[in-house]
PDBQT receptor file of N, H, CA, C and O in Angstrom, charges set to zero:
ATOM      1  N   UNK A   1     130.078 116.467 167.269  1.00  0.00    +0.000 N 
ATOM      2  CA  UNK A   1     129.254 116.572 168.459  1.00  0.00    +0.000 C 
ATOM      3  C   UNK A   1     130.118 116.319 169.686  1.00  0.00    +0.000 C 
ATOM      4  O   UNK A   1     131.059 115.529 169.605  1.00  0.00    +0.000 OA
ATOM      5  N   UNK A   2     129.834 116.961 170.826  1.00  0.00    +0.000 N 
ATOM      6  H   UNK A   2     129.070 117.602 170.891  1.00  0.00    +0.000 HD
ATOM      7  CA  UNK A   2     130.435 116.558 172.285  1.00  0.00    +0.000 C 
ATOM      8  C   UNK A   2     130.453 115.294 172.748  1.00  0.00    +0.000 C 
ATOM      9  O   UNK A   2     130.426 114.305 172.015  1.00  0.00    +0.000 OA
ATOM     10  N   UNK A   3     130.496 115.271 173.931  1.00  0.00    +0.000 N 
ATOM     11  H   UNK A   3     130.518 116.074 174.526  1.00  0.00    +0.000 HD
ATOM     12  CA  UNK A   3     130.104 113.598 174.492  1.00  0.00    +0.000 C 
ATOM     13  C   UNK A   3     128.586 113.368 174.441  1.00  0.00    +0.000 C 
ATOM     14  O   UNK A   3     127.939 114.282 173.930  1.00  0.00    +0.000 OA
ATOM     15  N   UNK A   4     128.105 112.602 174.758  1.00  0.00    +0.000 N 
ATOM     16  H   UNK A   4     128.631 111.859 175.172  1.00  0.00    +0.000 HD
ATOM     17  CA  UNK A   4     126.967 112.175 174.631  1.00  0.00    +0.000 C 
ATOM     18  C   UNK A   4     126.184 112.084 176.052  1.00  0.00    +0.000 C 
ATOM     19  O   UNK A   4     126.816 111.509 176.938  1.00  0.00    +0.000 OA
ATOM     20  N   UNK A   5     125.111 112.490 176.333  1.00  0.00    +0.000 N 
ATOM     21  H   UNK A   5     124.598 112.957 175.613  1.00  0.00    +0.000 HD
ATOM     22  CA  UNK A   5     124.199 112.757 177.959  1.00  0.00    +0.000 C 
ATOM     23  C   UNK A   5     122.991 111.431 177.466  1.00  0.00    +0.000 C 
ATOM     24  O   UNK A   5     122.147 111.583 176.584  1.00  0.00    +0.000 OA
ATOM     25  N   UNK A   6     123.126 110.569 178.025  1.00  0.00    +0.000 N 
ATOM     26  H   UNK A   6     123.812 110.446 178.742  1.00  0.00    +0.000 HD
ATOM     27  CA  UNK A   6     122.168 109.218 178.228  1.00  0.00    +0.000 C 
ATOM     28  C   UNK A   6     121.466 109.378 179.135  1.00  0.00    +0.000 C 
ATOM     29  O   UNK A   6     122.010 110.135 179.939  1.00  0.00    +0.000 OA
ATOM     30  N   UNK A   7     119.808 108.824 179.682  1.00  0.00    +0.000 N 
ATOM     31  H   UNK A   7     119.367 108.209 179.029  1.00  0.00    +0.000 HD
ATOM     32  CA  UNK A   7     119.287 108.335 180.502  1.00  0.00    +0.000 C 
ATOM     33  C   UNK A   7     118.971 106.885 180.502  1.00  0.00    +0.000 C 
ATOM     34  O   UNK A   7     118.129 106.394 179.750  1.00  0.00    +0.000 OA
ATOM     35  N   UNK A   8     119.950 105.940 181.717  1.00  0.00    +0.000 N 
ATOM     36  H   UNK A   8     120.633 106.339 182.328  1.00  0.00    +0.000 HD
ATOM     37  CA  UNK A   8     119.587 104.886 181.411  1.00  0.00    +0.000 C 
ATOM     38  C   UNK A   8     118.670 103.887 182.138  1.00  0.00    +0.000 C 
ATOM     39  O   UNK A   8     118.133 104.429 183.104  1.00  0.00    +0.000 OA
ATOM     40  N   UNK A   9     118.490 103.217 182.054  1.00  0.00    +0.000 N 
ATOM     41  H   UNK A   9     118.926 102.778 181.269  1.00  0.00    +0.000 HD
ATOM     42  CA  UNK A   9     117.763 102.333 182.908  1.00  0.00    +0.000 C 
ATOM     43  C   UNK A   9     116.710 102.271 184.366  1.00  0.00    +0.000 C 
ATOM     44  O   UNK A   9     115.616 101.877 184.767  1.00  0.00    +0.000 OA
ATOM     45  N   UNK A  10     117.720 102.844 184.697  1.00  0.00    +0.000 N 
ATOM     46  H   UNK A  10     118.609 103.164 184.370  1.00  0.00    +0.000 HD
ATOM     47  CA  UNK A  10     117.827 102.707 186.438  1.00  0.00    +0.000 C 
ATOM     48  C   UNK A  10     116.689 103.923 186.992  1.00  0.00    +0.000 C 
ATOM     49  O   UNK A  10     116.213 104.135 188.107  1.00  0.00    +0.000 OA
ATOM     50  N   UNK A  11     116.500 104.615 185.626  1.00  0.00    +0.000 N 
ATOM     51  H   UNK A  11     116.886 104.442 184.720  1.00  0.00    +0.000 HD
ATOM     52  CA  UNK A  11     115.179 106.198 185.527  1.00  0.00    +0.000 C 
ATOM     53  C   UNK A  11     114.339 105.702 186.182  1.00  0.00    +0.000 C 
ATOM     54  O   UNK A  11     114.047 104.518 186.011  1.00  0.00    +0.000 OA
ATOM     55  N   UNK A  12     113.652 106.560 187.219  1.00  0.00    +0.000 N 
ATOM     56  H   UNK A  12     113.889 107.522 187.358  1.00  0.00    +0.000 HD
ATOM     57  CA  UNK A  12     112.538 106.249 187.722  1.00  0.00    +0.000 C 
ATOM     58  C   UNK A  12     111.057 107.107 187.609  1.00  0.00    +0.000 C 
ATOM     59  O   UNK A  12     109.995 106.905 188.199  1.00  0.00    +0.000 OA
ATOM     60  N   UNK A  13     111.399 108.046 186.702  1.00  0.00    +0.000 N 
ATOM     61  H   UNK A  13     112.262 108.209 186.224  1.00  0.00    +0.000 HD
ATOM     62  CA  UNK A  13     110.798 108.871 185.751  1.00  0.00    +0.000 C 
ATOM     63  C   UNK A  13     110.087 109.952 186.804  1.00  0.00    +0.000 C 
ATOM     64  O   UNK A  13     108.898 110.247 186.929  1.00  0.00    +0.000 OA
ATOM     65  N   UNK A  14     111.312 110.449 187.541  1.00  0.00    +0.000 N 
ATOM     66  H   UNK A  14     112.277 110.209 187.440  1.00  0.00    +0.000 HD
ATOM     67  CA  UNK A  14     110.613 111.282 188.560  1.00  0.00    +0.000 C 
ATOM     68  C   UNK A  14     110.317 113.094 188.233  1.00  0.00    +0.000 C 
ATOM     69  O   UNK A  14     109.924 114.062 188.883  1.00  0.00    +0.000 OA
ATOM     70  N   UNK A  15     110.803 112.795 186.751  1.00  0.00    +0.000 N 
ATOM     71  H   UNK A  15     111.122 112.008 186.223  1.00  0.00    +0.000 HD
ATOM     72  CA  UNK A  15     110.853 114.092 186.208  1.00  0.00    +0.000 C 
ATOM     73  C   UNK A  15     111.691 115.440 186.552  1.00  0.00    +0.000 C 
ATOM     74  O   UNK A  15     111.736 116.412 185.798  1.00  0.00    +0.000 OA
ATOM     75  N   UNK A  16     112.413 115.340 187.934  1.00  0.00    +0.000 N 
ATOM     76  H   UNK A  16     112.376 114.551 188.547  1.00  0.00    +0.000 HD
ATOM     77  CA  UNK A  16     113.237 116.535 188.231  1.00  0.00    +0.000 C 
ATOM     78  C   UNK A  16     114.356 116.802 186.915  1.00  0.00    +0.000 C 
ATOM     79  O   UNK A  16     114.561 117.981 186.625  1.00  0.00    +0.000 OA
ATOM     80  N   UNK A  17     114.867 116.044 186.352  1.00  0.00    +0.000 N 
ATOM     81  H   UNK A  17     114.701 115.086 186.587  1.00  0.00    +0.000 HD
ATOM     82  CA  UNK A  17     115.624 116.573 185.192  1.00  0.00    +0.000 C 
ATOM     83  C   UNK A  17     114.693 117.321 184.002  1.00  0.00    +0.000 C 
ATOM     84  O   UNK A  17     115.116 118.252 183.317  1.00  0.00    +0.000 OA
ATOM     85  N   UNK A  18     114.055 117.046 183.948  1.00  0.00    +0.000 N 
ATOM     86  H   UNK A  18     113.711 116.289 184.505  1.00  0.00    +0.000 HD
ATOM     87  CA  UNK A  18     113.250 117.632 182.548  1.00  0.00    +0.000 C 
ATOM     88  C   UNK A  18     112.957 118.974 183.464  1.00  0.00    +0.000 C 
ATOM     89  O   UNK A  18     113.406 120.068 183.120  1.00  0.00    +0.000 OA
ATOM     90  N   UNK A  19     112.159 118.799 184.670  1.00  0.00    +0.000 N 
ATOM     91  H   UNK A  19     111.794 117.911 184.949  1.00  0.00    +0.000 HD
ATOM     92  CA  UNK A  19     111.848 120.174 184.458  1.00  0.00    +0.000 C 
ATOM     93  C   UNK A  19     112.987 121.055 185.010  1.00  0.00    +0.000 C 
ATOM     94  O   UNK A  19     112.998 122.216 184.603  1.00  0.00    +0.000 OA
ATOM     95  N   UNK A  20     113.928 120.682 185.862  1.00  0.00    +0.000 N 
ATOM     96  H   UNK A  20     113.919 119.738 186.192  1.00  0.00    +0.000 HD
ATOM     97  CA  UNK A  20     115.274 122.156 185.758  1.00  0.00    +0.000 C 
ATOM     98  C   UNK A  20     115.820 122.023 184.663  1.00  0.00    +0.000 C 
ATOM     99  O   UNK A  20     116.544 123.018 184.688  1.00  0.00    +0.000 OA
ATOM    100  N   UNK A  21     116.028 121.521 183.676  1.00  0.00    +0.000 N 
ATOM    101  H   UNK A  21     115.440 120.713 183.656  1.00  0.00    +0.000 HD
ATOM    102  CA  UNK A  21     116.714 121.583 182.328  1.00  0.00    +0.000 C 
ATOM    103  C   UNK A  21     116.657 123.111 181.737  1.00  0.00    +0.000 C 
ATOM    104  O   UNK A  21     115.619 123.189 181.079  1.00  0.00    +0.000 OA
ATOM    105  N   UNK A  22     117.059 123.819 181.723  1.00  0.00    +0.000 N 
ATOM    106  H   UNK A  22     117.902 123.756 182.258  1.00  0.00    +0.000 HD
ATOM    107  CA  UNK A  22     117.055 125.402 181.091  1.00  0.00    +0.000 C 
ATOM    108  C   UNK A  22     117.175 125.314 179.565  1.00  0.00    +0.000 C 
ATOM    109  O   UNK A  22     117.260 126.361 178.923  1.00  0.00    +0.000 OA
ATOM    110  N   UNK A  23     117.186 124.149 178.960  1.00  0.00    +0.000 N 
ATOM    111  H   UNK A  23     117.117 123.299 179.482  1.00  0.00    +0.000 HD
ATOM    112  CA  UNK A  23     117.378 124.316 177.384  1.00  0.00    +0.000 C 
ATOM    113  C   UNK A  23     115.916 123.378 176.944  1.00  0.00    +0.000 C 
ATOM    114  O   UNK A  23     115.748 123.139 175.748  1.00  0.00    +0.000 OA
ATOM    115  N   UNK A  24     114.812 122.835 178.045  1.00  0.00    +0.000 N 
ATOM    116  H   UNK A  24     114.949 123.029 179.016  1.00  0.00    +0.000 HD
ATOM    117  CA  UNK A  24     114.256 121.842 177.929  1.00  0.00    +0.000 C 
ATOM    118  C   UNK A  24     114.045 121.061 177.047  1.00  0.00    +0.000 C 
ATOM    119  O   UNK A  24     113.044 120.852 176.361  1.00  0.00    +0.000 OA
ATOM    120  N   UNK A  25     115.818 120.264 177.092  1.00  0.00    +0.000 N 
ATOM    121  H   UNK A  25     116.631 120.434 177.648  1.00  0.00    +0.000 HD
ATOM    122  CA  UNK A  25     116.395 118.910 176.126  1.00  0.00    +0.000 C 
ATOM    123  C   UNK A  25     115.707 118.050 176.371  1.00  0.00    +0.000 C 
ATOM    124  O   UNK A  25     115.492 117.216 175.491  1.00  0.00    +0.000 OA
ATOM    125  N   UNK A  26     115.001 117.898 177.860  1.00  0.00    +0.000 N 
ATOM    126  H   UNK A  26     115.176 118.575 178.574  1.00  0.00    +0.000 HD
ATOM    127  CA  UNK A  26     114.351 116.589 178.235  1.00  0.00    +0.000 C 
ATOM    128  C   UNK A  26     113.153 116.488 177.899  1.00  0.00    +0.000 C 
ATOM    129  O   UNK A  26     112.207 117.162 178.308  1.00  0.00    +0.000 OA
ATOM    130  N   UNK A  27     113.154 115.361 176.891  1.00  0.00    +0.000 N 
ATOM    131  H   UNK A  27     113.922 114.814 176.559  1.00  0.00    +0.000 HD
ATOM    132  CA  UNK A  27     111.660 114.661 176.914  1.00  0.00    +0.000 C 
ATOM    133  C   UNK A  27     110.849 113.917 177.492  1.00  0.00    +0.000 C 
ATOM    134  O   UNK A  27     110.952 113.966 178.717  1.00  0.00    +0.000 OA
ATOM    135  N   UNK A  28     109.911 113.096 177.019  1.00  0.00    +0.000 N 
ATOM    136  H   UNK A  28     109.827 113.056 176.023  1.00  0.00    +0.000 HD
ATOM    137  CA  UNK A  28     109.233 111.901 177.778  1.00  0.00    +0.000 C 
ATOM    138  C   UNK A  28     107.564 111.850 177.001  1.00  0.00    +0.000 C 
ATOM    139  O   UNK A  28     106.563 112.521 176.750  1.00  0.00    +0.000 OA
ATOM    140  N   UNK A  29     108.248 110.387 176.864  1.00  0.00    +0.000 N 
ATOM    141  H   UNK A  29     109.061 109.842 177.068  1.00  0.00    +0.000 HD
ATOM    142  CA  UNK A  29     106.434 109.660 176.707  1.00  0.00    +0.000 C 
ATOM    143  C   UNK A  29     105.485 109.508 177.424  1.00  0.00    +0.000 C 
ATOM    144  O   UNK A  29     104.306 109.347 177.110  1.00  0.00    +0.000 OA
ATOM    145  N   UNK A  30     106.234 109.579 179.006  1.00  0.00    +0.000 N 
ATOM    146  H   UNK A  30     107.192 109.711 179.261  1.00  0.00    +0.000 HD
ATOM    147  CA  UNK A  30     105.426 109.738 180.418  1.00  0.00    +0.000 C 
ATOM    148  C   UNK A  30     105.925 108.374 180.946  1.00  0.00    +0.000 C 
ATOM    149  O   UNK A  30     105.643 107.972 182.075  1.00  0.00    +0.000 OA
ATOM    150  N   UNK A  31     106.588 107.771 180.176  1.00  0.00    +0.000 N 
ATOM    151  H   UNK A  31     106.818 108.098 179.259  1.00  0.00    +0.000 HD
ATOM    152  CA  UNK A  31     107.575 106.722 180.659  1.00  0.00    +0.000 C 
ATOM    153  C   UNK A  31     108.796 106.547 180.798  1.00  0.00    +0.000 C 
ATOM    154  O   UNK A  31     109.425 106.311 181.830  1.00  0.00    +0.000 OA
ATOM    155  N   UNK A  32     109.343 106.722 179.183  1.00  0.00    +0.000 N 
ATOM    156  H   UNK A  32     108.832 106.913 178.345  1.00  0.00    +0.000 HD
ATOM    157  CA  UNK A  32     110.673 106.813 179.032  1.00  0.00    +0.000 C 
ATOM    158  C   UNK A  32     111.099 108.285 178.892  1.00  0.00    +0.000 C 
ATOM    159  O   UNK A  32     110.352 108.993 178.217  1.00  0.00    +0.000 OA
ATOM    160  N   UNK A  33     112.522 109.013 179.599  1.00  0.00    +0.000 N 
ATOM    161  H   UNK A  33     113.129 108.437 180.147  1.00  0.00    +0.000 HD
ATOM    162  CA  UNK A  33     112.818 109.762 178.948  1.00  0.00    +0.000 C 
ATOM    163  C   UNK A  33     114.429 110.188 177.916  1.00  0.00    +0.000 C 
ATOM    164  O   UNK A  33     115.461 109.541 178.094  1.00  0.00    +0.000 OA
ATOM    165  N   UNK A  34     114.370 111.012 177.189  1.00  0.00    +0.000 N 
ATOM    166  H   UNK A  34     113.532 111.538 177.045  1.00  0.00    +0.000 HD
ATOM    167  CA  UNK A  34     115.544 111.266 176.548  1.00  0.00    +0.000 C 
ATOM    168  C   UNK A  34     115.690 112.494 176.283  1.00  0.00    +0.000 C 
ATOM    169  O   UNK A  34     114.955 113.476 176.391  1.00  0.00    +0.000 OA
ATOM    170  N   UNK A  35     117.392 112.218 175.692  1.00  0.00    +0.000 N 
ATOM    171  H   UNK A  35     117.989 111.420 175.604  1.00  0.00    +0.000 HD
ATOM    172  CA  UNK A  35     117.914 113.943 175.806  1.00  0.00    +0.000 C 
ATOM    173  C   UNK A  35     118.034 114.249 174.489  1.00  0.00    +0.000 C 
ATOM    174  O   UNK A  35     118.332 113.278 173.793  1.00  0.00    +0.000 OA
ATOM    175  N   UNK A  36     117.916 115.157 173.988  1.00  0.00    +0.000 N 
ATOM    176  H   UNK A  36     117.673 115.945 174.554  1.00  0.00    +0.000 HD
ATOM    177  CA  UNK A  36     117.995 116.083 172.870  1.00  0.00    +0.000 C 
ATOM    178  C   UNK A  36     119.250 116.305 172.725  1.00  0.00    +0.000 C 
ATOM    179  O   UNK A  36     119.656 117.135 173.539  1.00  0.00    +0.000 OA
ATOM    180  N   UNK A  37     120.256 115.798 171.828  1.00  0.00    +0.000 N 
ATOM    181  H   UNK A  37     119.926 115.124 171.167  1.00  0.00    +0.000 HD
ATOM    182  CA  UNK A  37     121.632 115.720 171.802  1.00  0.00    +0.000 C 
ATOM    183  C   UNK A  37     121.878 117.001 171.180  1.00  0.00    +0.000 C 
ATOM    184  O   UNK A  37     122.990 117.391 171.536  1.00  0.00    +0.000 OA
ATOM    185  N   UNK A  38     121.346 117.776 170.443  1.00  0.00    +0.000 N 
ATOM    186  H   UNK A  38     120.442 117.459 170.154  1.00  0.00    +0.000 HD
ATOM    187  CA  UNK A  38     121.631 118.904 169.493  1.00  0.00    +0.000 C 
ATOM    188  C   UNK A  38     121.050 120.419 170.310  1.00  0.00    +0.000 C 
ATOM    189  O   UNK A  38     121.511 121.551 170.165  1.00  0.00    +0.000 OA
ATOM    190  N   UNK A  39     119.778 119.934 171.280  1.00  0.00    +0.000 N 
ATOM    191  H   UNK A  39     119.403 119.014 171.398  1.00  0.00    +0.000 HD
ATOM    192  CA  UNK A  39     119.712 121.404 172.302  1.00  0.00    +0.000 C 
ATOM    193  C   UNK A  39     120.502 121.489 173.306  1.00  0.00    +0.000 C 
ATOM    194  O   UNK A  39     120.821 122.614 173.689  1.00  0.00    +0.000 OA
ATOM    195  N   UNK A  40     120.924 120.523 173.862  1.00  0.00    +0.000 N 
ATOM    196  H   UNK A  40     120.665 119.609 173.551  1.00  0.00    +0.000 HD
ATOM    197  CA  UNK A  40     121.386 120.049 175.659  1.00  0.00    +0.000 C 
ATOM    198  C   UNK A  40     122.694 120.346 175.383  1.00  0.00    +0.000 C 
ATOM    199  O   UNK A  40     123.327 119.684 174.560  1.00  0.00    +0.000 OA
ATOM    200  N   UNK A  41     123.368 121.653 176.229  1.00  0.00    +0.000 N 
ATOM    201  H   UNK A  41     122.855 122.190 176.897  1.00  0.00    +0.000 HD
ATOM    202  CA  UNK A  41     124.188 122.378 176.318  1.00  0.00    +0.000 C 
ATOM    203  C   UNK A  41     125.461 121.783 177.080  1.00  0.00    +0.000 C 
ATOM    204  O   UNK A  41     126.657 122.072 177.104  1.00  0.00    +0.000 OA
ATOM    205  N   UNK A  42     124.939 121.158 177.476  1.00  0.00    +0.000 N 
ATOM    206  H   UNK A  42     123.967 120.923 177.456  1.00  0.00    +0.000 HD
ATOM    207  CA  UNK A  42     125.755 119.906 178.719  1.00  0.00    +0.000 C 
ATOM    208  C   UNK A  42     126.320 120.682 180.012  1.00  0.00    +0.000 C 
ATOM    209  O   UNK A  42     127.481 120.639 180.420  1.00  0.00    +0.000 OA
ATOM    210  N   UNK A  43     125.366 121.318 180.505  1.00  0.00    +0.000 N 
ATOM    211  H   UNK A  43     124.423 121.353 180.173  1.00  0.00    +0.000 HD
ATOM    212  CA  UNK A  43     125.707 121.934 181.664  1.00  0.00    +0.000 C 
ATOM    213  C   UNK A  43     125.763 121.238 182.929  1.00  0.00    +0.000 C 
ATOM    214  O   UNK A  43     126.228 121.722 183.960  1.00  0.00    +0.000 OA
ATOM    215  N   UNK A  44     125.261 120.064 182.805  1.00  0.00    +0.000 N 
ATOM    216  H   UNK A  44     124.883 119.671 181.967  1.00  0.00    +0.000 HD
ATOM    217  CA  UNK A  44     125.104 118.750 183.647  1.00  0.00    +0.000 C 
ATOM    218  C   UNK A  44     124.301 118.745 185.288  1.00  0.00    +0.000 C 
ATOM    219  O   UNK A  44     124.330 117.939 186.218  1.00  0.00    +0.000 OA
ATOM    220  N   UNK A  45     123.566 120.149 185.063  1.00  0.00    +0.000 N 
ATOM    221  H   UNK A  45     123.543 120.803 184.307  1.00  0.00    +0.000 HD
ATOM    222  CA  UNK A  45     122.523 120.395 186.201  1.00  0.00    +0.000 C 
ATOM    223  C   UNK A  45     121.501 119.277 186.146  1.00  0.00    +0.000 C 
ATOM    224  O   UNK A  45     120.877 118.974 187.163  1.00  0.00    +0.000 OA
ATOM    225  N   UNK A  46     121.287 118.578 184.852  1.00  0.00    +0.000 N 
ATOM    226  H   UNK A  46     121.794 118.825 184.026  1.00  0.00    +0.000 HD
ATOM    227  CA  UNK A  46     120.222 116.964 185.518  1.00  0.00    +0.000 C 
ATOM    228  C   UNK A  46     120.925 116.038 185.690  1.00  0.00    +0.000 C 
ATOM    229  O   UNK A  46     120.323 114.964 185.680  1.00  0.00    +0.000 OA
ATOM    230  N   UNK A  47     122.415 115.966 185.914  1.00  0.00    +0.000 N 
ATOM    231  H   UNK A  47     122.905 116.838 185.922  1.00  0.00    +0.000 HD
ATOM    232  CA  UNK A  47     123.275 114.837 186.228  1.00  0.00    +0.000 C 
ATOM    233  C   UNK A  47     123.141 115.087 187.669  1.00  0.00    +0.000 C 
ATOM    234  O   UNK A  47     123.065 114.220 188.539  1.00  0.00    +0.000 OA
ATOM    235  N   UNK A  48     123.119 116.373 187.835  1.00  0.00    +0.000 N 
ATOM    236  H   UNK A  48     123.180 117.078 187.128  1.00  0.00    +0.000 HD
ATOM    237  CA  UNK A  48     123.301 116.756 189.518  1.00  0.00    +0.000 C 
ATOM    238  C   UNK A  48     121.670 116.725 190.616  1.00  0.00    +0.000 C 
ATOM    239  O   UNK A  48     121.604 116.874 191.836  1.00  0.00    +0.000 OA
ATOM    240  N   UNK A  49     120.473 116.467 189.571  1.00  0.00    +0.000 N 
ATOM    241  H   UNK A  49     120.528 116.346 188.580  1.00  0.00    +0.000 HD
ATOM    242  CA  UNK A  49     119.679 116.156 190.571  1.00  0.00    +0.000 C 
ATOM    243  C   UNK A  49     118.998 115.240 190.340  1.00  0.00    +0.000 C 
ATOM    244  O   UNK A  49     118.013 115.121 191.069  1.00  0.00    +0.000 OA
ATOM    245  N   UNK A  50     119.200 114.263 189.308  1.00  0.00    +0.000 N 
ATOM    246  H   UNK A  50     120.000 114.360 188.716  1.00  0.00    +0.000 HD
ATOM    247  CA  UNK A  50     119.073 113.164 189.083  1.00  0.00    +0.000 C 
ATOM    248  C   UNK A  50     119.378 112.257 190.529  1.00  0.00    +0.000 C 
ATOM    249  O   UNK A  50     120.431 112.111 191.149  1.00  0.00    +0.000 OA
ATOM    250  N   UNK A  51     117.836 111.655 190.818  1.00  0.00    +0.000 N 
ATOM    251  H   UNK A  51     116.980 111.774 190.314  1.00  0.00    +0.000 HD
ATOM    252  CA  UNK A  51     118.536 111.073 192.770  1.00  0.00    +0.000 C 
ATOM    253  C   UNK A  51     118.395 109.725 192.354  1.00  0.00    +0.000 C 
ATOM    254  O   UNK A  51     117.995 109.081 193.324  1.00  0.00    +0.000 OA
ATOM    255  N   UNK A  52     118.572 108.834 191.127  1.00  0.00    +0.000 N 
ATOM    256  H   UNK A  52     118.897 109.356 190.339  1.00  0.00    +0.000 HD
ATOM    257  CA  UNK A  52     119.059 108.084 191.064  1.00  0.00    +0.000 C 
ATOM    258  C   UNK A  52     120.318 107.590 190.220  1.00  0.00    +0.000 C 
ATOM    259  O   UNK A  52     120.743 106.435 190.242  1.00  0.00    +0.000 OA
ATOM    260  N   UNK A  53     120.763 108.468 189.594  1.00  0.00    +0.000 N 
ATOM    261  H   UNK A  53     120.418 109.406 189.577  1.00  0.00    +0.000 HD
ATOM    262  CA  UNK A  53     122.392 108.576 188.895  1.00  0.00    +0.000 C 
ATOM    263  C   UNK A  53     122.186 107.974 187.987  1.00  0.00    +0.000 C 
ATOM    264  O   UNK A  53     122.902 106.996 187.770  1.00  0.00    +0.000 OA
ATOM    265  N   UNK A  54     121.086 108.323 187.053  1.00  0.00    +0.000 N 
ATOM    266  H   UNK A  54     120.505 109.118 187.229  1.00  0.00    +0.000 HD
ATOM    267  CA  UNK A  54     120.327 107.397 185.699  1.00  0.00    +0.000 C 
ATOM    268  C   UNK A  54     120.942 107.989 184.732  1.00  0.00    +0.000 C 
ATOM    269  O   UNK A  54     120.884 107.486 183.610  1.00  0.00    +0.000 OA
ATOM    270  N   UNK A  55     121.761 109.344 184.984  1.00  0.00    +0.000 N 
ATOM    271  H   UNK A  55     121.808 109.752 185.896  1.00  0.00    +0.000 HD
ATOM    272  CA  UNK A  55     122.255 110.277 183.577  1.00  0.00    +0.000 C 
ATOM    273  C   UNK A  55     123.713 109.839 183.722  1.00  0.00    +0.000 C 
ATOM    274  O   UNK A  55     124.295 109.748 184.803  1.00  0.00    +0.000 OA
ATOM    275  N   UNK A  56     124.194 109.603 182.634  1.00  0.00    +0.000 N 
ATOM    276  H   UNK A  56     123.721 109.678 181.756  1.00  0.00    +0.000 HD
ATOM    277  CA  UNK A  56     125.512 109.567 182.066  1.00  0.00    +0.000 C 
ATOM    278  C   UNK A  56     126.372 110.501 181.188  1.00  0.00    +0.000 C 
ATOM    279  O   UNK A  56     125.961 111.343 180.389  1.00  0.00    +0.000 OA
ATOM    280  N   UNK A  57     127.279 110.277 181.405  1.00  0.00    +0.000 N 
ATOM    281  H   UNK A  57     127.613 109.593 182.054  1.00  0.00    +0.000 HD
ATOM    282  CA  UNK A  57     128.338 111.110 180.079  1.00  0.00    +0.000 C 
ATOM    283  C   UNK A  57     128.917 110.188 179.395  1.00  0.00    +0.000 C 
ATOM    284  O   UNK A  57     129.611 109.381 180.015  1.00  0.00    +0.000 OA
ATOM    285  N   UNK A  58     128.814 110.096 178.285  1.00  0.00    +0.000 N 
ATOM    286  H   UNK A  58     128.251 110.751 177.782  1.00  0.00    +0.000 HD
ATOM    287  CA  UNK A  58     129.446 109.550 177.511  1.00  0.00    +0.000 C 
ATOM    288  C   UNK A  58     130.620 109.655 176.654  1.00  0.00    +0.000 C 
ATOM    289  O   UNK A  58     130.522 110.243 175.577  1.00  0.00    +0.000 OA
ATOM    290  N   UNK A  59     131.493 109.245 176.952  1.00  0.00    +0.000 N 
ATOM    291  H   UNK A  59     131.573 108.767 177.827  1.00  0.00    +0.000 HD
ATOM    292  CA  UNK A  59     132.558 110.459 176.260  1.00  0.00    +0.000 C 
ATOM    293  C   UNK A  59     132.771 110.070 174.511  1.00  0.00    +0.000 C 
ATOM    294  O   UNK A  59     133.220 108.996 174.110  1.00  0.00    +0.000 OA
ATOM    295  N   UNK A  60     132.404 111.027 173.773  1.00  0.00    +0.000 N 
ATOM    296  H   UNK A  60     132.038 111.899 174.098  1.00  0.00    +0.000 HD
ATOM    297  CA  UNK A  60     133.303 111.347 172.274  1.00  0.00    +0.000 C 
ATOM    298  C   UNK A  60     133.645 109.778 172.092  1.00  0.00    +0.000 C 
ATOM    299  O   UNK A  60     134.088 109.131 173.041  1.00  0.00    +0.000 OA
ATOM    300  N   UNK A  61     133.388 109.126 170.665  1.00  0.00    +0.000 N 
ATOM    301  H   UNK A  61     133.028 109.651 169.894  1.00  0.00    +0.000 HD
ATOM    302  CA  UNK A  61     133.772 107.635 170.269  1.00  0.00    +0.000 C 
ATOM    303  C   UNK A  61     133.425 106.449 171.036  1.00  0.00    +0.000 C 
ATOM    304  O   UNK A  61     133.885 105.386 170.619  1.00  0.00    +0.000 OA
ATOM    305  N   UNK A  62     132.563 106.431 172.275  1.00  0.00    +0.000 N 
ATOM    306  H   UNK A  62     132.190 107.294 172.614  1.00  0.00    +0.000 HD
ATOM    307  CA  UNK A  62     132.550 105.041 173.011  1.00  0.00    +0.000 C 
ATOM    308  C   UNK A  62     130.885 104.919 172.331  1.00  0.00    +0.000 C 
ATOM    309  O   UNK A  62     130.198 103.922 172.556  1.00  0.00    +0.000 OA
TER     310      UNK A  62
């Protein structure tokens, strides 16, 4: 597998990542959300409108 795309903490569950997601990796309970490690292409368009910098990369082994 690639690096790894996290949402952590700091989410304020404003939903702009889930819905521009073009592979819609992003989930949600309506609280928490997470990424679909096996659809999410890692194009990193919800890193980029994520307006609180809740998405991460994780790189390979950490």
């Amino acid at each position: 597998m690639l690096e790894k795309i996290e949402i952590n903490n700091t989410c304020i569950s404003c939903d702009s990542c889930r819905l521009i997601c073009p592979e819609n990796s992003i989930n949600t309970d309506g609280k928490k959300y997470a990424i679909d490690q096996w659809s999410c292409v890692r194009c990193g368009i919800c890193i980029e409108v994520c307006p609180n910098e809740s998405i991460k990369i994780i790189p390979q082994g950490k």
